[in-house]
C-alpha positions as CSV (number, residue, x, y, z in Angstrom):
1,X,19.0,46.6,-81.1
2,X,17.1,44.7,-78.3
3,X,18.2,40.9,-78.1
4,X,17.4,38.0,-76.0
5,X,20.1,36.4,-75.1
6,X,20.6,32.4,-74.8
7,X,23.7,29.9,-74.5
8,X,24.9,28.8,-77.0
9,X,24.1,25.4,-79.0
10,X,25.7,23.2,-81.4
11,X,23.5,23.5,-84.6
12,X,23.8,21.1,-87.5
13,X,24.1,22.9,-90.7
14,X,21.8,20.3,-93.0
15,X,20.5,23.0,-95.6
16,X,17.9,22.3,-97.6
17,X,17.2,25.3,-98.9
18,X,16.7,25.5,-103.2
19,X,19.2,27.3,-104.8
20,X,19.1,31.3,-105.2
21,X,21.7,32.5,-107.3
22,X,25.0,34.7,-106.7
23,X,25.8,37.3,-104.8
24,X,28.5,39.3,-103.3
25,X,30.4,37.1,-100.8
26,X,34.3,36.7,-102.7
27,X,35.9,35.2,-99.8
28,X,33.3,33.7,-97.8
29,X,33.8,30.2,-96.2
30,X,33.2,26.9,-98.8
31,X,32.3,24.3,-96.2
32,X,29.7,20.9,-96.9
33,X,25.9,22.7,-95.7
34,X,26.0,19.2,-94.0
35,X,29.4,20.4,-91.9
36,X,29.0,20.2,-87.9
37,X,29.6,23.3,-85.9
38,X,33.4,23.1,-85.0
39,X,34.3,21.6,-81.7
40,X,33.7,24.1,-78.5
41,X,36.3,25.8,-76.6
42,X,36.6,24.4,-73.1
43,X,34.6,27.2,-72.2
44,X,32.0,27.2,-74.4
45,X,29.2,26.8,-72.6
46,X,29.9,30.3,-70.3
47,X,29.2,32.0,-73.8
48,X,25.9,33.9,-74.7
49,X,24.7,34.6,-78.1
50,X,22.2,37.1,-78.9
51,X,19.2,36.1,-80.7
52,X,17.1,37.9,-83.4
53,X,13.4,36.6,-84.1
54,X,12.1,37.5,-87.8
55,X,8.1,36.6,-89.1
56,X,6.1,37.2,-91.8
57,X,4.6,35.7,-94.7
58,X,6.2,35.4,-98.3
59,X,4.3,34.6,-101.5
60,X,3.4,31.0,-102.4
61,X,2.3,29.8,-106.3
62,X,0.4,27.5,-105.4
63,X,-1.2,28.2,-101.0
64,X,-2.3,31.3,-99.6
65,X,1.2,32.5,-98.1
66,X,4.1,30.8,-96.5
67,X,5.1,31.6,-93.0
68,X,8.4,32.3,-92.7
69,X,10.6,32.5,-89.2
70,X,14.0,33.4,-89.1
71,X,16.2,33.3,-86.1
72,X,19.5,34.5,-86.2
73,X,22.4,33.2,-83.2
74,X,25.5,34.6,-82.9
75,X,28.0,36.0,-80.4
76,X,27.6,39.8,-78.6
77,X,29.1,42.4,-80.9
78,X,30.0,40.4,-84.0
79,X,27.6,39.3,-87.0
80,X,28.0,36.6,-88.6
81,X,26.6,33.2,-87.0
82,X,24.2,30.2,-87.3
83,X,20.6,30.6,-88.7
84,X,17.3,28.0,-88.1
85,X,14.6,28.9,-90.3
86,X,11.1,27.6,-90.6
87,X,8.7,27.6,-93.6
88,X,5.4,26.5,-93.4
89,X,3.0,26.8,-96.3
90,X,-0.7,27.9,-95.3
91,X,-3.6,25.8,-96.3
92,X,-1.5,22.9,-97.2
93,X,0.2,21.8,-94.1
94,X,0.8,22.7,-90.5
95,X,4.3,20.8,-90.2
96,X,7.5,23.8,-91.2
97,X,10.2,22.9,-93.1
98,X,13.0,23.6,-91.3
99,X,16.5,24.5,-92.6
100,X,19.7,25.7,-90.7
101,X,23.8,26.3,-90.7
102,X,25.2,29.2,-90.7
103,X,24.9,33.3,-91.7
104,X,27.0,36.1,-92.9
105,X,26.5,40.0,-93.2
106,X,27.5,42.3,-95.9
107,X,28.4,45.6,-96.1
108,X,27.5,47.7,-99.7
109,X,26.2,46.2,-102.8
110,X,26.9,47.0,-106.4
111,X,23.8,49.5,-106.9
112,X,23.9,50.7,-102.7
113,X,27.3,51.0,-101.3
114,X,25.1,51.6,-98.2
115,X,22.7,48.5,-97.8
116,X,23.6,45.9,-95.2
117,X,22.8,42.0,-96.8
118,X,21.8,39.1,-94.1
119,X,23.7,36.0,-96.4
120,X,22.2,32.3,-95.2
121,X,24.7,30.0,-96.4
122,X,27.8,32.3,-97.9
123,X,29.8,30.9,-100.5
124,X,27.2,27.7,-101.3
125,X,25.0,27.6,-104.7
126,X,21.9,27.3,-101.4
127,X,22.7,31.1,-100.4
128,X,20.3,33.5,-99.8
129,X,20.0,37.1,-99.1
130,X,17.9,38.9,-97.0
131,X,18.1,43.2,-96.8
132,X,18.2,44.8,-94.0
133,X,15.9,47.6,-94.5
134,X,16.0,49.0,-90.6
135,X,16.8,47.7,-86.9
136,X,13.4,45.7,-86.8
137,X,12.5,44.5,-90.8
138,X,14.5,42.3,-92.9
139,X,13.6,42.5,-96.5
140,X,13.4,38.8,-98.7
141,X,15.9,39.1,-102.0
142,X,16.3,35.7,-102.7
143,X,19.2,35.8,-104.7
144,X,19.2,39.4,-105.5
145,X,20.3,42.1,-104.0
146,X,17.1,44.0,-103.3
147,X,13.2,42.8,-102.7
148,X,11.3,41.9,-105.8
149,X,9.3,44.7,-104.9
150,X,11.6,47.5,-103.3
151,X,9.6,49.7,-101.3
152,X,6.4,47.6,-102.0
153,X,3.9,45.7,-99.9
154,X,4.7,43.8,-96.7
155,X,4.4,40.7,-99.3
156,X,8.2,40.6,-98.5
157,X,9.4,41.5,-95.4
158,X,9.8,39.8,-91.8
159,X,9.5,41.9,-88.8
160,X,11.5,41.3,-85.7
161,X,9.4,40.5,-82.6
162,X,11.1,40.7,-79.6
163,X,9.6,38.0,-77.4
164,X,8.1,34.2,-77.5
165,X,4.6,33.9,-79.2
166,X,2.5,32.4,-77.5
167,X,-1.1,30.5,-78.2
168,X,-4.1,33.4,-78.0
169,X,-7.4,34.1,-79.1
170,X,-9.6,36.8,-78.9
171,X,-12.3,38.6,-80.9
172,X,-11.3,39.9,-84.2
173,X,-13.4,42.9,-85.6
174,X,-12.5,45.0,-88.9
175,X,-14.5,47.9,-89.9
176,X,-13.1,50.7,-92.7
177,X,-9.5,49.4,-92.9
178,X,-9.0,49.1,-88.6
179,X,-8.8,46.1,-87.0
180,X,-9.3,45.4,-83.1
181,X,-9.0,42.2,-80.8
182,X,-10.0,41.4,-77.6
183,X,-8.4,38.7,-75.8
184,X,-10.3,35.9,-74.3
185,X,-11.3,36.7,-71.0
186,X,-10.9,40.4,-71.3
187,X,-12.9,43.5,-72.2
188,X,-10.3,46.1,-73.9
189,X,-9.9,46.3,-77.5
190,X,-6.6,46.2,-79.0
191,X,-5.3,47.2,-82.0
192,X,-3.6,45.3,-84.3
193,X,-0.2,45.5,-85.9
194,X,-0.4,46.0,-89.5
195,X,2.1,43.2,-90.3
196,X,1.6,40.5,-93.4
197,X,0.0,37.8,-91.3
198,X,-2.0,40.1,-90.3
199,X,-2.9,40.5,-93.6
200,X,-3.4,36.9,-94.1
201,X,-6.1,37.0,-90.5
202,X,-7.8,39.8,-92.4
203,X,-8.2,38.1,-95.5
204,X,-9.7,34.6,-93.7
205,X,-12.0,37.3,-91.8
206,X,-13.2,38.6,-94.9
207,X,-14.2,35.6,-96.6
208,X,-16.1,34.2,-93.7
209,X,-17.9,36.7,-92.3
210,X,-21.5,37.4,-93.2
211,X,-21.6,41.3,-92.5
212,X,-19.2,44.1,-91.8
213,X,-17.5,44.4,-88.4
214,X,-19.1,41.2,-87.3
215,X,-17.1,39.9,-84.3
216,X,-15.2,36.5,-85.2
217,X,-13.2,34.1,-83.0
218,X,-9.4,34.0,-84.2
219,X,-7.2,31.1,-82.9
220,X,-3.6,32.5,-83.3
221,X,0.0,32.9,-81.8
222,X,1.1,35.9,-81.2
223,X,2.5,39.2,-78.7
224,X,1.5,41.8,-77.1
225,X,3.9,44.9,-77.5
226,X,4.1,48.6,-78.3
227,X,2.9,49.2,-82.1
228,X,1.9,52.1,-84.6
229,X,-1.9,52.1,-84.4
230,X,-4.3,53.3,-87.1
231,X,-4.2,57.0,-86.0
232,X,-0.5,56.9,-86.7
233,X,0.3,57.1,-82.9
234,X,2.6,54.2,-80.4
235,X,-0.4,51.8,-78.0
236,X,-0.3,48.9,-76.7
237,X,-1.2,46.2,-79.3
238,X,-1.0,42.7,-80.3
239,X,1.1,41.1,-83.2
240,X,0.0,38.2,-85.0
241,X,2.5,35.8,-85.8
242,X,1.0,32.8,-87.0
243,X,-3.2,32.1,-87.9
244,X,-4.3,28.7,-86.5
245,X,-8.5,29.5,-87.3
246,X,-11.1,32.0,-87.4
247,X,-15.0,31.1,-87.2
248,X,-17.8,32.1,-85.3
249,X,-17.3,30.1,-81.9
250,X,-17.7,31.9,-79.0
251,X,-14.4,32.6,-76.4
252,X,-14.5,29.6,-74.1
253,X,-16.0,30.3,-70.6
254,X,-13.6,31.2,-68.1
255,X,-12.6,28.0,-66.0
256,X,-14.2,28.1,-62.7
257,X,-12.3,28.7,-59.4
258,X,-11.3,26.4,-57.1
């Protein structure tokens, strides 16, 4: 599993999570959420911690989605460690809510002696349990032990992208279920990973254009990275990870050289 790797940071554990039930954590730690990361070693700041990146979008009763990123931090080869994670619901506000303290993982379930559970906050009444359904998706249980919908939509899952997103916008296309983008400033078509805020870009695109495969401006963040295109086959593509606008603007002009 790729990681990127940073040094490692005190992180205070204020959760603020609502509560999500039991699960299957007997021994696991019984700390205050609002307990400080334990005093460093003296060499502390030589060690690295591997970081995982997870985004998507979960359902929301009462906005269009809620934008969900998940990091997880924690030392090469082990895995357990210290979460931050950021909830912003669309339509309502642009500010996340942001959470953090600290993760475990778990090995077998009741019904799946096989499935591997991401715990935020073990051992508190604020846990919550995310499956691990592959190397690159984690899977929303709240405080079950499997997605609401197992094997369902992407309505619950968080893929793992593998670098910074960063602010992009292009021309967004979609014509008989495919979607392409161009980048500002650039001529080539790209493909477009088939992730849930993608989902969320297609449905704004739907509800403002005025004709099929009508070219639109989209205001996102996002990467650029290998993906499964429409044909089934790995390109180069771009993953949205977060939908700032879409509307009929033209790219801005390229800034003239100096």
């Amino acid at each position: 599993m790729h990681a990127r790797k940073i040094y490692r940071l005190g992180l205070a554990a204020t959760l603020l999570l609502s509560a999500c039930g039991q699960s299957q954590s007997g021994n696991a730690p019984a700390s205050s959420d609002s307990t400080a990361a334990g005093a460093p070693a003296s060499n502390a700041s030589q060690q690295v911690l591997e970081q995982e990146r997870y985004i998507g979008m979960l359902p929301c009763a009462d906005c269009p989605g809620m934008r969900t990123e998940l990091l997880l931090n924690h030392e090469a080869g082990h895995e357990d460690g210290e979460y931050i994670l950021s909830e912003t619901y669309l339509g309502r506000s642009d500010t996340p809510f942001v959470s953090q303290g600290v993760y475990t993982t778990l090995h077998g379930t009741e019904k799946d002696s096989a499935a591997v559970l991401v715990q935020l906050n073990p051992g508190k009444n604020t846990f919550m349990n995310y499956l691990r359904l592959n190397d690159f998706t984690l899977a929303f249980c709240g405080k079950d032990e499997i997605p609401p919908q197992p094997g369902g939509s992407h309505r619950f899952n968080l893929d793992k992208i593998y670098q910074q997103p960063q602010a992009m916008e292009g021309t967004f296309r979609y014509l008989a279920g495919l979607a392409t983008l161009t980048p500002c400033g650039s001529k080539t078509p790209y493909p477009v990973a088939a992730t849930a805020m993608y989902a969320y870009a297609e449905q704004l695109y739907r509800y403002k254009r005025t004709r099929p495969n009508q070219p639109m401006r989209l205001v996102f963040e996002g990467v650029t990275d290998s993906i499964t295109d429409g044909s089934g086959k790995r390109a180069m593509g771009i993953v949205i990870t977060s939908v700032k606008n879409i509307d009929n603007q033209p790219c801005p002009a390229p800034a003239a050289a100096h």
